[in-house]
C-alpha positions as MATLAB code, in Angstrom:
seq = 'XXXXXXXXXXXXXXXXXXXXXXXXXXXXXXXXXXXXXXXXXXXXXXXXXXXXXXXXXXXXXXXXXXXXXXXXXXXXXXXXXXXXXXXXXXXXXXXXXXXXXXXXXXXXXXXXXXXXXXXXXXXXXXXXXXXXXXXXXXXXXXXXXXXXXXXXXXXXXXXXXXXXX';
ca = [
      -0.125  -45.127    9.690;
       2.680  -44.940   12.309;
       1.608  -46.094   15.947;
       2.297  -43.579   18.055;
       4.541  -44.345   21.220;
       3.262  -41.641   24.003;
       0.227  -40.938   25.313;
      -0.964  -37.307   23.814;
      -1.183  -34.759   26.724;
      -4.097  -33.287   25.078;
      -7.186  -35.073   24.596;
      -9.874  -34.161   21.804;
     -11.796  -32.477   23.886;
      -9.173  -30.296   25.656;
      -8.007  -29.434   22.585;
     -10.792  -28.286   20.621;
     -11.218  -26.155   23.687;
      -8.263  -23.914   23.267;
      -9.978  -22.837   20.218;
     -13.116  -21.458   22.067;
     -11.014  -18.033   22.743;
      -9.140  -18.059   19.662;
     -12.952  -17.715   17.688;
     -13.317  -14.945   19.982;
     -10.368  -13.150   19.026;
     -10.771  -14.140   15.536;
     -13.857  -12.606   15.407;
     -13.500   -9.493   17.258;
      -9.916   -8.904   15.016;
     -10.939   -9.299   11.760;
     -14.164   -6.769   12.710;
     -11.609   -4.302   13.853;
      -9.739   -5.212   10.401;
     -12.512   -3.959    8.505;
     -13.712   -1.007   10.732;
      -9.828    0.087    9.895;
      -9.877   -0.306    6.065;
      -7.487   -3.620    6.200;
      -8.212   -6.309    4.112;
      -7.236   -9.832    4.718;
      -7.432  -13.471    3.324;
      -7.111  -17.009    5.666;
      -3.679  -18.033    5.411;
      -3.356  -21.011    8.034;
      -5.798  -23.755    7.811;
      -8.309  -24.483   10.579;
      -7.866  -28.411   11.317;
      -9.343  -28.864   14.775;
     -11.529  -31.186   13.424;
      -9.022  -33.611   11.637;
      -8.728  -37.135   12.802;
      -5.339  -37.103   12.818;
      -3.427  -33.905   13.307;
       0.573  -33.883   13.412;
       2.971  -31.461   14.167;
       4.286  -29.240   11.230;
       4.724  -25.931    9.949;
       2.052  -23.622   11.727;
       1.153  -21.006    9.691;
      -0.065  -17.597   10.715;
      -4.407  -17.489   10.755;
      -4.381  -14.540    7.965;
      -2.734  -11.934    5.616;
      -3.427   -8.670    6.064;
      -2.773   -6.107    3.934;
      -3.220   -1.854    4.272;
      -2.151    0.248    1.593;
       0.244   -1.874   -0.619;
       1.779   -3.145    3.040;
       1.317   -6.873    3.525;
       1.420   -8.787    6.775;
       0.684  -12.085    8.722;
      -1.016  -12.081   11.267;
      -2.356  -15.031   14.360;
      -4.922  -14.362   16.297;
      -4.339  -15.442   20.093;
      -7.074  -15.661   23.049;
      -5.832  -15.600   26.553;
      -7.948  -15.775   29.665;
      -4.563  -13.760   31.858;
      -2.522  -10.378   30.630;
       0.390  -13.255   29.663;
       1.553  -12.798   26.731;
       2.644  -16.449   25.504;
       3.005  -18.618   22.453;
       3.914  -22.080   21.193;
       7.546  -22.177   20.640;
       7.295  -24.232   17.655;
       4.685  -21.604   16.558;
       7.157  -18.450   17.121;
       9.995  -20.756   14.861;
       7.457  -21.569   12.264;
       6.341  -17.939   12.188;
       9.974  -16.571   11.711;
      10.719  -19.040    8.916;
       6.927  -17.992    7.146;
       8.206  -13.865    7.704;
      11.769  -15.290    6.343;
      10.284  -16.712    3.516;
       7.697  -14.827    2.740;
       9.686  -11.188    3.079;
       6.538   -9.781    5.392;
       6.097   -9.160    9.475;
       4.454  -11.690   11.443;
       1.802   -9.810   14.343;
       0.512  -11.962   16.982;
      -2.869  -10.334   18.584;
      -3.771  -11.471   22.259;
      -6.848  -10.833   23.285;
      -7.641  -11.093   27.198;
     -11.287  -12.041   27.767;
     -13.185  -11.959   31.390;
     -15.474  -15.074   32.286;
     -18.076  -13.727   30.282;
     -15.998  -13.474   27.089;
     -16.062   -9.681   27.046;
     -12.812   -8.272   25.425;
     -10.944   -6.405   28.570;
      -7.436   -5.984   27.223;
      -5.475   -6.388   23.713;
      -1.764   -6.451   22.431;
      -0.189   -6.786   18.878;
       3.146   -8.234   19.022;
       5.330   -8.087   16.350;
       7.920  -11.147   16.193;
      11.145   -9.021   15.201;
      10.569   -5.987   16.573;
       9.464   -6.657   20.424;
      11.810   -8.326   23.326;
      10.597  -11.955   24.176;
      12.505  -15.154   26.087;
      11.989  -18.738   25.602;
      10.041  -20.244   29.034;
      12.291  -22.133   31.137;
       9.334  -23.701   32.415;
       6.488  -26.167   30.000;
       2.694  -25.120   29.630;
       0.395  -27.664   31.403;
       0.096  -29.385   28.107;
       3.838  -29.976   28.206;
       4.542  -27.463   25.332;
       7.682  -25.169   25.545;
       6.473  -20.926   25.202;
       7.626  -18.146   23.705;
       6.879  -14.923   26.432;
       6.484  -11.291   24.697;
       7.727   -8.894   28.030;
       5.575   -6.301   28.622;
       6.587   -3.681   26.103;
       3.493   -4.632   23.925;
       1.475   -1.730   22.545;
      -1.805   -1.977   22.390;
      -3.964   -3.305   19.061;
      -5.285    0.095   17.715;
      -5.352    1.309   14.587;
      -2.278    3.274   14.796;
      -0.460    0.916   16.308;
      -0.974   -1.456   13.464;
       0.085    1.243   10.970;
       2.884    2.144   12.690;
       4.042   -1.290   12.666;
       3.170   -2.762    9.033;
       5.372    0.443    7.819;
       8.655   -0.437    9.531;
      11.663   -1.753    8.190;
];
């Protein structure tokens, strides 16, 4: 195995902890899913709780599919109205909508203290306006910001956007 030559800015910890809001998302999204008449299957594997994770090609969390439309789709959990990804996320998820021929969604959910859902967006990757950050995250990762043209995650929404060209 290759010794690594940096200290990680994330520790295990840390990092297991960005997944607390994802679950949350997850959760509440794929409920909505199914309320809606979508059906979906994982696409991205979970590995949080690998010993040793490296960088690759992230992978949307599911497929979602509505009347013979298919799309991928991540599931995001934000504590702020800041609509923000990994940059090496966004590029992975253009190549996966390159290579697979389908629209890539990201849903950000905004929860309170309490966890309580308070506001959600569905971004789709070629269709709405977003720059790269000029600025790094705390965990010295370069974003991806969606401006604030994002509709919200309804129903018809979703529709509306799994049917365009």
């Amino acid at each position: 195995m290759e010794e690594l030559d940096f200290n990680p800015h994330k520790g295990k910890e840390s990092f297991r902890n960005n997944y607390k809001l994802h679950d949350v998302s997850e959760k509440i999204g794929k409920n909505l899913l199914i309320q809606w008449g979508f059906s979906f299957n994982n696409f991205g594997e979970d590995k949080r709780y690998e010993r040793v994770w490296e960088k690759g090609q992230d992978k949307p969390d599911v497929i979602i599919s509505y009347k013979n439309k298919k799309a991928l789709l991540d599931w995001k959990g934000k504590h702020k109205a800041v609509w923000i990804i990994n940059r090496r996320a966004f590029m992975s998820y253009k190549l996966w909508q390159q290579k697979l021929n389908f629209p890539v969604f990201v849903f950000f959910g905004v929860f309170d203290a309490q966890k309580n859902l308070v506001d959600s967006r569905l971004a789709r990757i070629d269709k709405h306006s977003y720059i790269f950050s000029l600025k790094r995250e705390w965990d010295k990762n370069e974003t991806v910001e969606f401006e604030q043209d994002l509709p919200k995650f309804t129903k018809a929404n979703l529709v509306k956007l799994i049917s365009e060209d």
